[in-house]
C-alpha positions in Angstrom: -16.3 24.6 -12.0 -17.4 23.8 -15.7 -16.5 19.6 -16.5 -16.1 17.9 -20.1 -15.6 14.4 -20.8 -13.9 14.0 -24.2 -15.8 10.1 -24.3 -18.6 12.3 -24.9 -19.2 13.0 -28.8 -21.1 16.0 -27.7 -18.6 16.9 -25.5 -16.2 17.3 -27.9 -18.0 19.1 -30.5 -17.6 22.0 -28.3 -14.4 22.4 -28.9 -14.8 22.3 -32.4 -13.3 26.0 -31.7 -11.7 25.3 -28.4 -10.1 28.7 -27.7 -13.9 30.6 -28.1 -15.9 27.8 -25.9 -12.9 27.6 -23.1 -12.3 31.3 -23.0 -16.4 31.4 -21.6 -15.3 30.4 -18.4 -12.0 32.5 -17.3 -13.3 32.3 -13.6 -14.3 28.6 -13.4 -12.0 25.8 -13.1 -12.0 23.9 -16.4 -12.0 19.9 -16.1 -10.8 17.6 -19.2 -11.8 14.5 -18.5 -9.8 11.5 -21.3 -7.4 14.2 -22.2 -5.5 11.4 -24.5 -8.6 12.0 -26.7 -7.6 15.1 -28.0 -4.0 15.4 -27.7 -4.0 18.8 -30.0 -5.4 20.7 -27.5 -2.7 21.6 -25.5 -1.6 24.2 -27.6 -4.8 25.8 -26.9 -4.5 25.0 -23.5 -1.1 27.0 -22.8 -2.3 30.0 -24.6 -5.1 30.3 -22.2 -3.0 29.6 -19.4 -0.7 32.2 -20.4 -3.8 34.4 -20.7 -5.6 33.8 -17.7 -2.3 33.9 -15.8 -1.5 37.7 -17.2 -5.7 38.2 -15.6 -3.9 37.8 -12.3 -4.7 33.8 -12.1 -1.8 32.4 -10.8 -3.1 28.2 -10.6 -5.5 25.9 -10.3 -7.0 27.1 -14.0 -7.6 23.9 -15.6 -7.6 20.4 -13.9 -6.2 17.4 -16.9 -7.4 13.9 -16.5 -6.1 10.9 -18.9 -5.3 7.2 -18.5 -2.2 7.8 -20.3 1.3 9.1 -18.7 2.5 12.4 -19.3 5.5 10.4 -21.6 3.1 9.1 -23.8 1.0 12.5 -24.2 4.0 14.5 -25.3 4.5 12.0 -28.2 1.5 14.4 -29.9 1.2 17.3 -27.6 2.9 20.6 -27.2 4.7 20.3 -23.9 3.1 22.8 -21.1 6.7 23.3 -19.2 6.6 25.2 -16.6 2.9 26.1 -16.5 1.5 22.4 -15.3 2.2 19.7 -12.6 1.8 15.7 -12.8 0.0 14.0 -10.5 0.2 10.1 -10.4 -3.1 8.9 -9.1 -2.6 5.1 -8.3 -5.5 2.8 -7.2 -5.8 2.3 -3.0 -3.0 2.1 -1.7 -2.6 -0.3 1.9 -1.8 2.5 4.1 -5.4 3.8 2.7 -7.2 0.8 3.8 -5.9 -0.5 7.4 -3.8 -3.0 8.2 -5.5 -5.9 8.8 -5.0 -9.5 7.6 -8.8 -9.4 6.1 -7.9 -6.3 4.7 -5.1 -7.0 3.1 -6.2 -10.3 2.3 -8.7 -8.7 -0.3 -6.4 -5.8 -1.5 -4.0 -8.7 -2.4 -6.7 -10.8 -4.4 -8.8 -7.5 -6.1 -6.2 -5.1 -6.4 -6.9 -1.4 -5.6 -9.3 -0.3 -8.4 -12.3 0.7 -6.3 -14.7 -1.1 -8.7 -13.2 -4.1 -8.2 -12.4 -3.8 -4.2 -15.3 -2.4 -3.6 -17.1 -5.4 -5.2 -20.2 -6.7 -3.6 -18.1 -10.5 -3.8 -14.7 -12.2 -5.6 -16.8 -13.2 -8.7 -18.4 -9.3 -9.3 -14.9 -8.3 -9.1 -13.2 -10.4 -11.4 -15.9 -9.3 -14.1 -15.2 -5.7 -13.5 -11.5 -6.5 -13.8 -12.2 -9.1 -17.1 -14.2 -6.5 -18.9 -11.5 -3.7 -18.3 -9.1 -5.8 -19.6 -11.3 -6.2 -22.5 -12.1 -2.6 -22.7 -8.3 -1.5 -22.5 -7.1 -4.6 -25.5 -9.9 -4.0 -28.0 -10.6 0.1 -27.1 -7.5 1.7 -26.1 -4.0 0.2 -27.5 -5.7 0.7 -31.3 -6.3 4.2 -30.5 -2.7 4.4 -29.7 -1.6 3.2 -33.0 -1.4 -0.9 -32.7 -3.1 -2.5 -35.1 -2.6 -6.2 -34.2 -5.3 -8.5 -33.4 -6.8 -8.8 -30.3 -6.1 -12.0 -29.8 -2.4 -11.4 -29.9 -2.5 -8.3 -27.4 -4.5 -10.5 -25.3 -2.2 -13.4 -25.2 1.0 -10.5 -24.7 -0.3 -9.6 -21.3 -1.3 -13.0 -20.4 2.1 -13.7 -21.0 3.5 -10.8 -19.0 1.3 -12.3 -16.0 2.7 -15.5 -15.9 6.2 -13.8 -15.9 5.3 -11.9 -12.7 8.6 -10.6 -11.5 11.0 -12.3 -14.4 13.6 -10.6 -16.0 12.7 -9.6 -19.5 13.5 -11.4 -22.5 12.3 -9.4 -25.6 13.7 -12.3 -27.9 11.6 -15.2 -26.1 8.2 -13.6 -26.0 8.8 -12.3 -29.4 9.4 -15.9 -30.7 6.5 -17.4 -28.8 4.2 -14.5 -30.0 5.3 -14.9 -33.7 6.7 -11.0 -34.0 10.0 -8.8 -34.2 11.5 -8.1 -30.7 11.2 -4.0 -31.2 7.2 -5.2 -31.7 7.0 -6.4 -28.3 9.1 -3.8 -26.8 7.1 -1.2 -27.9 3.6 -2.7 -26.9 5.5 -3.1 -23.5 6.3 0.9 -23.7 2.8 1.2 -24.2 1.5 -1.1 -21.2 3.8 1.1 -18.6 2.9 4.5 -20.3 -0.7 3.4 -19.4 0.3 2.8 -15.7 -0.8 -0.7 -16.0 2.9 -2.6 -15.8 5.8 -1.1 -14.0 9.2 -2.0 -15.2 12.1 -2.3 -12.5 15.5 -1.4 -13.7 18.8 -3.8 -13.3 20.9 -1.7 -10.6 23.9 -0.7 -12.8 27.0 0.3 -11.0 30.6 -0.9 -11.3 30.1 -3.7 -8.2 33.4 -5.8 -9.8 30.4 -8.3 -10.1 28.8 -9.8 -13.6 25.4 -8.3 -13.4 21.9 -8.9 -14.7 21.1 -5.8 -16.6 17.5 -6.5 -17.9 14.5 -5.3 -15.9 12.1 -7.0 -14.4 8.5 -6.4 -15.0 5.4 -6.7 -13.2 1.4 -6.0 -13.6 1.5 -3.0 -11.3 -2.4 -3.9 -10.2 -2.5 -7.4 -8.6 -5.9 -8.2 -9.8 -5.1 -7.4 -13.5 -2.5 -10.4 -12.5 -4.9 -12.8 -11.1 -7.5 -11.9 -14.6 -5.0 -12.7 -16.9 -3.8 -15.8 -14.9 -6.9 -17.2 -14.4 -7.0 -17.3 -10.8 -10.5 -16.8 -9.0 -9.9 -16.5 -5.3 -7.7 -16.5 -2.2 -7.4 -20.1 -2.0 -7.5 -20.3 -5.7 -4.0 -18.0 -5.2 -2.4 -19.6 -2.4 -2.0 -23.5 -4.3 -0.9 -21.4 -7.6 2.8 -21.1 -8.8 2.5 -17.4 -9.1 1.7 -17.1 -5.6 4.6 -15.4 -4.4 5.7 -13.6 -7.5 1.6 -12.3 -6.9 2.8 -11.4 -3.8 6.1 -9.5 -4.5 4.7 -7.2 -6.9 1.6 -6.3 -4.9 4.7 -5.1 -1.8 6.6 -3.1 -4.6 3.4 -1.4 -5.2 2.7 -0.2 -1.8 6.2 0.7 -1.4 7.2 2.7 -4.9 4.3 5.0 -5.2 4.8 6.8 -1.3 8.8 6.5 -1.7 10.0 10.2 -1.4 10.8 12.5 -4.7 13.9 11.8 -5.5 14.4 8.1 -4.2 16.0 5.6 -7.5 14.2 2.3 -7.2 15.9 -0.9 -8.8 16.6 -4.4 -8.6 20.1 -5.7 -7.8 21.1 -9.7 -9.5 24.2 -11.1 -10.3 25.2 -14.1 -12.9 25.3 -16.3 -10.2 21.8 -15.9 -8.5 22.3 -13.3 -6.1 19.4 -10.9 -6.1 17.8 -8.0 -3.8 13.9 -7.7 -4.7 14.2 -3.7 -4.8 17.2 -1.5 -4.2 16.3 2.2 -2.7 18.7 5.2 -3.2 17.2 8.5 -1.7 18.3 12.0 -2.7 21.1 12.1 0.3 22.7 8.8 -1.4 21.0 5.9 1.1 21.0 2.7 -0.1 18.5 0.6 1.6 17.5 -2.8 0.6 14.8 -4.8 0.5 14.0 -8.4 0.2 10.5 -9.7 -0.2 9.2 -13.1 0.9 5.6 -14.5 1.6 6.3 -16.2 5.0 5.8 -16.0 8.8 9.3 -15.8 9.7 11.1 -13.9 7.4 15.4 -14.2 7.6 18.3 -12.1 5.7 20.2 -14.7 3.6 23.6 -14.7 3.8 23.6 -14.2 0.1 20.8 -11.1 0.6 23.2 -9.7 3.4 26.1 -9.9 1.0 24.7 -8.4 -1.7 23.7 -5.7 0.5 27.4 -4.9 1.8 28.4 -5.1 -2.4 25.6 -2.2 -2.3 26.8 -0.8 0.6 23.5 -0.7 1.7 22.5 1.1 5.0 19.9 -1.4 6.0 17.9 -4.4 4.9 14.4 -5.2 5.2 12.3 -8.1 4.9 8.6 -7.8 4.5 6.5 -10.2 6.7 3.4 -11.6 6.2 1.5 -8.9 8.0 3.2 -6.1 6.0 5.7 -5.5 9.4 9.4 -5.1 8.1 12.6 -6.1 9.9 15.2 -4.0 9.6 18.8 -4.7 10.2 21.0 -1.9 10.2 24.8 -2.2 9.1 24.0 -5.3 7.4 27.2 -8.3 7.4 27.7 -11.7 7.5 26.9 -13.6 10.5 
């Protein structure tokens, strides 16, 4: 195994000629580390792919870690089709941790970056979390081309927090951030290629309904929310309006990333107020939907059950409190 960090300058001065230093180590597995360093690579990289495959080396040549998606890369790279597989690696999830209330308790306040979870107390990990925040506005987003001032990328995603779970409106936080709509949208493109906010589609069929059709976005990690929203603690949480939007995007991300390959994931609203949290459709064509709500005693609305016959859902669930669902098959009205 031979290992390079491209955040190392002497790192990269190796590969001042990339194809003579990688083509040292045709039996080793090559590591990249901050891949979105050096984007012009990859040309390099699937000609020695190519080449080690004719050797006899069918995988597992060269392992490629970034921060940024594979969308994002392909903006400057040469695409390696058919010669490379993505791998999402998200922080912990719940079903790595246990279920219990303490637990989940402290997965819900510090997210699942193990610096921050892993945090000796709440105060150590909100200063991990504040200085990657930092780190990411003032490091990262100018090395992908934005050039506005900190300040303003700051006060973006502090804006994005306390929308937690709102439907996007490019034209209102474009107005109160003093910049063109297409501006914000693309800073926003640039959030979610970086895995850090996950945008949930409008569900879009022909329901003979008047629809919401703007998404609805959400800091994927829950304490990147609490950071940017200035809340401390547990208790600090529980008393704060974005409470339960805290707590719907922290279920949506321990649902999305284990869903099955294959499985659509949206959210369902009409003009009137209507609304499913997140609408599944699996490869077979399952609907299943789900409705999330921070209580002891979670119940299907009529207006949830409903909506879910519009959907023609197969179930409905509810998430409870302790992360144990309620299904209710053939949903109808009571």
């Amino acid at each position: 195994m031979h290992y390079l960090d491209l955040e190392r300058p002497s790192d990269i001065a190796k590969l001042a000629d990339p194809e003579l230093y990688l083509g040292k180590f045709a039996d080793h597995l090559v590591i990249l580390d901050e891949i979105q360093r050096l984007p012009d690579l990859f040309p390099v990289l699937r000609s020695l792919v190519d080449e080690r495959r004719r050797a006899g080396e069918a995988f597992g040549q060269i392992l490629i870690l970034g921060s940024a998606s594979p969308e994002l890369l392909r903006q400057n790279s040469e695409t390696l089709a058919g010669r490379i597989s993505y791998l999402e690696l998200c922080p912990f999830n719940l079903t790595e941790l246990g279920s219990r209330d303490e637990e989940m308790d402290r997965h819900w306040v510090r997210g699942g970056y193990p610096d921050s979870f892993l945090a000796t107390d709440d105060s150590a990990s909100r200063q991990w979390c504040e200085d990657f925040i930092i780190s990411y506005v003032e490091r990262y987003l100018p090395q992908l081309g934005i050039n506005a001032a900190p300040l303003l990328l700051r006060r973006l995603c502090s804006m994005v927090a306390h929308q937690q779970g709102a439907t996007l409106n490019l034209s209102r936080m474009a107005g109160s951030l003093g910049i063109d709509g297409k501006t914000v949208r693309h800073y926003l493109d640039l959030l979610e290629g970086l895995y850090l906010v996950r945008s949930i589609p409008a569900w879009s069929r022909n329901a003979g309904k008047r629809l919401v059709k703007s998404p609805k976005v959400y800091w994927r990690d829950s304490d990147l929310l609490h950071s940017l929203a200035g809340i401390d603690d547990l208790e600090h949480l529980l008393g704060h309006p974005l409470c339960g939007h805290s707590w719907e995007g922290y279920c949506l991300e321990q649902i999305i990333p284990i869903l099955p390959k294959g499985t659509n994931f949206s959210h369902y609203r009409t003009q009137a107020g209507a609304e499913i949290d997140l609408v599944l459709e699996t490869s077979s064509g399952e609907v299943i939907a789900i409705e999330i709500k921070r209580t002891l005693s979670p119940k299907l609305s009529p207006a949830f059950l409903e909506s879910a016959k519009t959907l023609q859902a197969r179930g409905g669930i509810s998430s409870r409190l302790e992360g144990i669902p309620i299904l209710c098959q053939n949903p109808s009205p009571p």
